[in-house]
C-alpha positions, 0 to 999 in steps of 0.5 A, spaced: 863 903 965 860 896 966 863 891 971 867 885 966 870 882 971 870 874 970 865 869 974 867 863 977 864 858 972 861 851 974 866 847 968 866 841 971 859 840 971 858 842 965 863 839 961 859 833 965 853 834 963 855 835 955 859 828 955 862 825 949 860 832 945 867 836 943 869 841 947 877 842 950 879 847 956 886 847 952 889 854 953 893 855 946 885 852 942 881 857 947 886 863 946 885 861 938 877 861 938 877 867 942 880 872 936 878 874 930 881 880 926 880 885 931 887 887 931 886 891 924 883 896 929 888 900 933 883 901 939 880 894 939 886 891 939 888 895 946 881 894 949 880 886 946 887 883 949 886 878 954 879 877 953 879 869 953 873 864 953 874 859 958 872 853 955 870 851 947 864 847 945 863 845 938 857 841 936 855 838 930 848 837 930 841 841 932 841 835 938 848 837 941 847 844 940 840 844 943 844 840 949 851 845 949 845 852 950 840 847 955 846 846 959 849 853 959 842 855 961 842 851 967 849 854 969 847 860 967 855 860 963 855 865 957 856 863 951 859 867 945 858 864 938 863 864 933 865 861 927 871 862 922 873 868 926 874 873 920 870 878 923 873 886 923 870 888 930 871 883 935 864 881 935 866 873 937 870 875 943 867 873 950 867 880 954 866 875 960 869 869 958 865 862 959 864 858 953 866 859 946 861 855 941 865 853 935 859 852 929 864 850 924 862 843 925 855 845 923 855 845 916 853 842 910 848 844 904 841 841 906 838 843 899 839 847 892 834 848 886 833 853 881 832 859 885 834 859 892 839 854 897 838 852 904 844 851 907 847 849 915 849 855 919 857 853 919 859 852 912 864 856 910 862 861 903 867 858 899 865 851 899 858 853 898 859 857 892 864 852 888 858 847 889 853 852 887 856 853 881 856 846 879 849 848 879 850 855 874 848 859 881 852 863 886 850 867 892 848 874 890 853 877 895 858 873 898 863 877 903 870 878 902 872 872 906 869 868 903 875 863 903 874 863 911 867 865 913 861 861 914 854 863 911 852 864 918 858 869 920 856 873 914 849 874 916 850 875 924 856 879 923 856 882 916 852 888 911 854 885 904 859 884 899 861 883 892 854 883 888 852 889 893 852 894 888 846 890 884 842 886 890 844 891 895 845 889 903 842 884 908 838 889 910 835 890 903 828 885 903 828 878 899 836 877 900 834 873 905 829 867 903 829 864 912 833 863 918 833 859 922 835 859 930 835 856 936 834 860 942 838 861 950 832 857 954 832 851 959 829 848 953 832 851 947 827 851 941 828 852 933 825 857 930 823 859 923 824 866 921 822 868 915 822 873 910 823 881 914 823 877 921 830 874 919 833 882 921 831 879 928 838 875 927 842 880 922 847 883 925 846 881 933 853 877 933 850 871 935 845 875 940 839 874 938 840 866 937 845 861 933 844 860 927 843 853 925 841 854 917 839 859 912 836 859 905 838 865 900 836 867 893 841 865 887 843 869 882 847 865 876 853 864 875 857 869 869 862 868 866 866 875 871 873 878 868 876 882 874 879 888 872 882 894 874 882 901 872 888 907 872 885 915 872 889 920 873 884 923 878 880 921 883 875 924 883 875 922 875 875 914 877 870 916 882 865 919 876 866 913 872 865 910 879 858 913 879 856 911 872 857 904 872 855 903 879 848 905 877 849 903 869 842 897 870 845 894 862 852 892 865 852 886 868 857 887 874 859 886 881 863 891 885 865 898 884 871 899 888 875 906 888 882 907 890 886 914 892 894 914 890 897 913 892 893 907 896 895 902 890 902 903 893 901 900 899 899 893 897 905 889 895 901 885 890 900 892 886 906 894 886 910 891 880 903 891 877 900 898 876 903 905 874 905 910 879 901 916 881 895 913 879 887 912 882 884 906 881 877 903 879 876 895 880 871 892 878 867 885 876 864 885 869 860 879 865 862 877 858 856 879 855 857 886 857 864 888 856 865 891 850 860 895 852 864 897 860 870 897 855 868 904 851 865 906 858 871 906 860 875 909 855 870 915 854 870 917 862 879 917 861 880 910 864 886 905 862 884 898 863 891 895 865 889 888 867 882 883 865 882 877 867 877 871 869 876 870 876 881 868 880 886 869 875 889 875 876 896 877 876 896 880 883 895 873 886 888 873 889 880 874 887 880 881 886 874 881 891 879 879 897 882 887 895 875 891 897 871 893 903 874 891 909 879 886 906 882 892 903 885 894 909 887 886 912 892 887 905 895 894 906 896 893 914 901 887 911 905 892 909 903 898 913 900 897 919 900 904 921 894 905 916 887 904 919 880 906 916 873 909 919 866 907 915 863 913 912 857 912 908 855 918 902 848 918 900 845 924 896 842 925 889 849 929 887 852 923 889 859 925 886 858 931 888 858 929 896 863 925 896 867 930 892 866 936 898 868 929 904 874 928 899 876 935 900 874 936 907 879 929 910 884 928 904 889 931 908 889 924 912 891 920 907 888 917 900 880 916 899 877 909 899 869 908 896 866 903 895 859 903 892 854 899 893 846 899 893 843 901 899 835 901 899 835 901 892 839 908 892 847 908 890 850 910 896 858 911 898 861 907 903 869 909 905 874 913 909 881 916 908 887 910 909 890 914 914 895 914 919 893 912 926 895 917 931 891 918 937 884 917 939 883 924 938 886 924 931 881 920 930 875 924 932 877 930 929 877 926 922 869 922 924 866 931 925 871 932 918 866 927 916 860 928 918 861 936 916 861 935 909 855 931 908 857 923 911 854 919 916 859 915 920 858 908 924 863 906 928 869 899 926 873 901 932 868 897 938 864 891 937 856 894 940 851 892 936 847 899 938 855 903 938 856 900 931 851 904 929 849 899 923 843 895 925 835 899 926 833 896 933 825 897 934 821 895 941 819 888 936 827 887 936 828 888 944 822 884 945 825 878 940 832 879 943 828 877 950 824 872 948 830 868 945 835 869 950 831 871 957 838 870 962 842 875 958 847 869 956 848 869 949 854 874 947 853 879 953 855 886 953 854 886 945 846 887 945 842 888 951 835 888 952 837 895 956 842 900 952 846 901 959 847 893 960 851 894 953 858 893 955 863 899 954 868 895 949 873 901 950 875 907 953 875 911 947 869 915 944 868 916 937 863 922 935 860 917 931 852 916 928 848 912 931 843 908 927 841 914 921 835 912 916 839 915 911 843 907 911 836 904 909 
C-alpha cells in the first residue's frame, strides 16, 4: 500500500514565483477542481473522498504554463492536470494534493481546413464542433460529454465515442494527425508528437505531459436523424446490432444496445418508449435512411422516434444516452445501478455475446455498445446491476471472463489497473524523459508499477492490457 499522506507544500513561494498568473487557495474552488464523475462508482467514490489539491493554477498561455510546470518543478509540487472534469474514473483528483492545473483557459481553434483542425488542448468539444460545422466538418468521434469536455481531456482520458463504430478509437492509427505537450522539467519544452508517437500522450490522464494542442482528421458533417428501435428480444435487437454496426453502405454513427427493462430506468424514457421492450439506438444520415428503415423492419424492429440531431423527445442529444453517459442518466433516478466494462471480440460475434448474456443476465439487464476496434466490430458492455458488495462484484467480472469477455477495470483510476492502454518499454522511457521528478499526476503511471498508487482497497479480478482490445 503506497504511503498517500500529504507533504507540506512551499505555497508561499510558489504562488510568489507565479505572480500575477490565476491561481486561488479557496477551499470551496479547490474542492470544486478536484472532483470529476467518480462518484458513479460506488468503490471510487469511497476511496476518492477528501482527496483535495491545495492550490489552483490556471494559465492561459504556452508561456505561463511553461512558468506554472518550471516553478512546481523548483518546488518539487505535484500537479494533477484537469480540464472539465467529465471523467468516470477519478483520473483528475490529486492522490497527493498540491496543484490543480485548471486548462480550461487554454483553449481556442488555432487552424481549420479541409481535411483536419488544429486546436488548444482546453477547448470544450461542444464549441468545437458547432464551428466545424460551419465549415460542413465534425470530429470523427467526439465523447458524450462533449457539451463539457475539453479535446485535451477526451484524449488524455478517453477511448472514442460516437463516430467509433465507423473510425474506430484513439487507439486506431490516423485518428490523431499531432499532439502536442509540454514536459515536467527545470526547463519545460514543447514537444510535437506526430502520427503513432501521439499514444505517448493517450490515456496517461495528464502523466505523460500537458497537452496544449491537438490536430485531428475531419469527417463531414451529415445531416443525422437519431432514432430508436424497440425489439421484443435482446438478443434480436443486439443481431440487428451486429449488422448495422458492420453494414459499410450505412452512413451511421452509434449502435447502442439496451436490455428491458434498462429504458425504465431513465426518466426521459419512460412516457416515450413501450413497456417490456429492448432498445437499439443509433444515428443514421439522410441519404441511408430508407435503406436502415428496411434493415429494421426486416430483422423485427419498430422505430418508434426519428428525429434531427438534438431534436428528440427525450430532451437531449441521443448521444448523451450511450457508453458511460448512459449510466450518469440512469444513476439520477437509481442510483443503486453500477456497471463494469466488458469487451466481446470474436468472429461469431453475436454468439459470444449471447453466451455472457446468458452467464451474468441474472445481475440486472445487458448494455452493448458497438464499436470498431482494430478494424474488428467488437462488444463493449455489462449488466446495469445493483451494486452489493465488492465481492459481488468480482464474482460477476470471473462470470464474465468465463463466458468469453474480457474485462477492464472503471472502479480505479490506474493507468496500468485500468487495463485500457499497452504500455511498451518506449512509454516508460517517454514517461521518464517528460516528467523526471515523478510530479505529473503521481500515483496514476509511474515509471515503476510498484509506485503506482493503490486507489482502493478493492481488487477486482479484472484484465490487465489484453491485445484482443487492439
Amino acid at each position: 500500500m503506497n504511503d498517500m499522506t500529504r507533504p507540506a507544500y512551499p505555497l508561499g513561494a510558489y504562488s510568489a514565483e507565479i505572480g500575477g498568473i490565476e491561481h486561488t487557495v479557496d477551499p470551496k474552488r479547490i474542492r470544486v477542481k478536484s472532483r470529476d464523475r467518480y462518484a458513479v462508482s460506488p468503490i471510487l467514490k469511497e476511496a476518492l473522498a477528501g482527496k483535495t489539491a491545495d492550490i489552483v493554477v490556471s494559465p492561459r498561455s504556452d508561456d505561463e504554463l511553461r512558468t506554472v510546470l518550471a516553478a512546481a518543478v523548483r518546488h518539487r509540487i505535484p500537479v494533477t492536470v484537469r480540464a472539465a472534469g467529465s471523467a468516470n474514473y477519478g483520473q483528475s483528483v490529486p492522490l497527493k494534493g498540491g496543484i490543480v492545473l485548471d486548462c480550461l483557459g487554454m483553449k481556442g481553434i488555432v487552424s481549420i481546413s479541409e481535411d483536419r483542425v488544429r486546436v488548444r488542448g482546453g477547448t470544450i468539444v461542444a464549441e468545437l464542433e458547432k464551428e466545424l460545422r460551419q465549415h460542413g466538418k465534425e470530429l470523427r468521434f467526439p465523447p458524450t460529454t462533449a457539451r463539457i469536455a475539453t479535446v485535451a481531456g477526451h484524449f488524455a482520458g478517453g477511448q472514442g465515442g460516437p463516430g467509433s463504430t465507423v473510425y474506430g478509437t484513439w487507439r486506431d492509427p490516423g485518428n490523431v494527425i499531432s499532439c502536442t505537450v509540454m514536459t515536467m522539467e527545470e526547463e519545460p519544452r514543447l514537444l510535437e508528437l506526430r502520427g503513432l508517437d501521439a499514444q505517448f500522450a493517450h490515456h496517461t490522464y495528464g502523466a505523460t505531459g500537458v497537452i496544449t494542442e491537438m490536430e485531428l482528421p475531419l469527417a463531414p458533417a451529415w445531416a443525422w436523424n437519431e432514432c430508436i428501435v424497440t425489439f421484443d428480444d435482446y438478443m434480436d435487437a443486439v443481431r440487428f446490432g451486429v449488422t448495422l454496426a458492420d453494414a459499410a453502405g450505412i452512413t451511421r454513427k452509434f449502435v447502442s444496445v439496451h436490455e428491458w427493462p434498462t429504458p425504465s430506468f431513465v426518466k426521459p424514457f419512460r412516457d416515450i418508449l413501450p413497456e417490456g421492450k429492448s432498445i437499439l439506438m443509433t444515428m443514421i444520415a439522410d441519404q441511408s435512411w430508407e435503406s436502415f428503415a428496411q434493415m429494421a423492419e426486416r430483422a423485427g424492429g419498430t422505430i418508434v422516434t426519428q428525429s434531427r440531431e438534438g431534436e428528440g423527445p427525450y430532451g437531449q442529444p441521443l448521444w448523451e444516452f450511450i457508453f458511460g453517459h448512459m449510466l450518469f442518466q440512469i444513476q439520477k433516478s437509481h442510483p443503486e445501478r453500477s456497471v463494469i466494462e466488458g469487451f466481446f471480440r470474436a468472429d461469431d460475434l453475436v454468439g459470444l455475446i449471447d453466451r455472457v448474456h446468458d452467464k451474468v443476465k441474472h445481475y440486472g439487464p445487458l448494455r452493448m455498445e458497438l464499436l470498431r476496434i482494430g478494424g474488428q466490430i467488437v462488444g463493449s458492455g455489462s449488466p446495469y446491476f445493483v451494486y452489493e458488495s465488492p465481492e459481488q462484484m468480482a464474482q460477476m467480472v470471473r462470470d464474465m471472463q468465463e463466458a468469453g469477455a474480457v474485462v477492464s477495470n472503471s472502479h480505479t483510476s490506474n493507468v496500468r489497473a485500468v487495463g485500457k492502454k499497452e504500455i511498451t518499454d518506449a512509454d516508460i522511457a517517454f514517461k521518464r524523459m517528460v516528467d523526471p521528478h515523478g510530479l505529473l499526476n503521481p500515483g496514476r503511471f509511474e515509471v515503476d508499477e510498484a509506485d503506482d498508487a493503490a486507489v482502493s482497497a478493492v481488487e477486482l479480478p479484472t484484465d490487465k492490457w489484453d491485445r484482443r482490445l487492439g
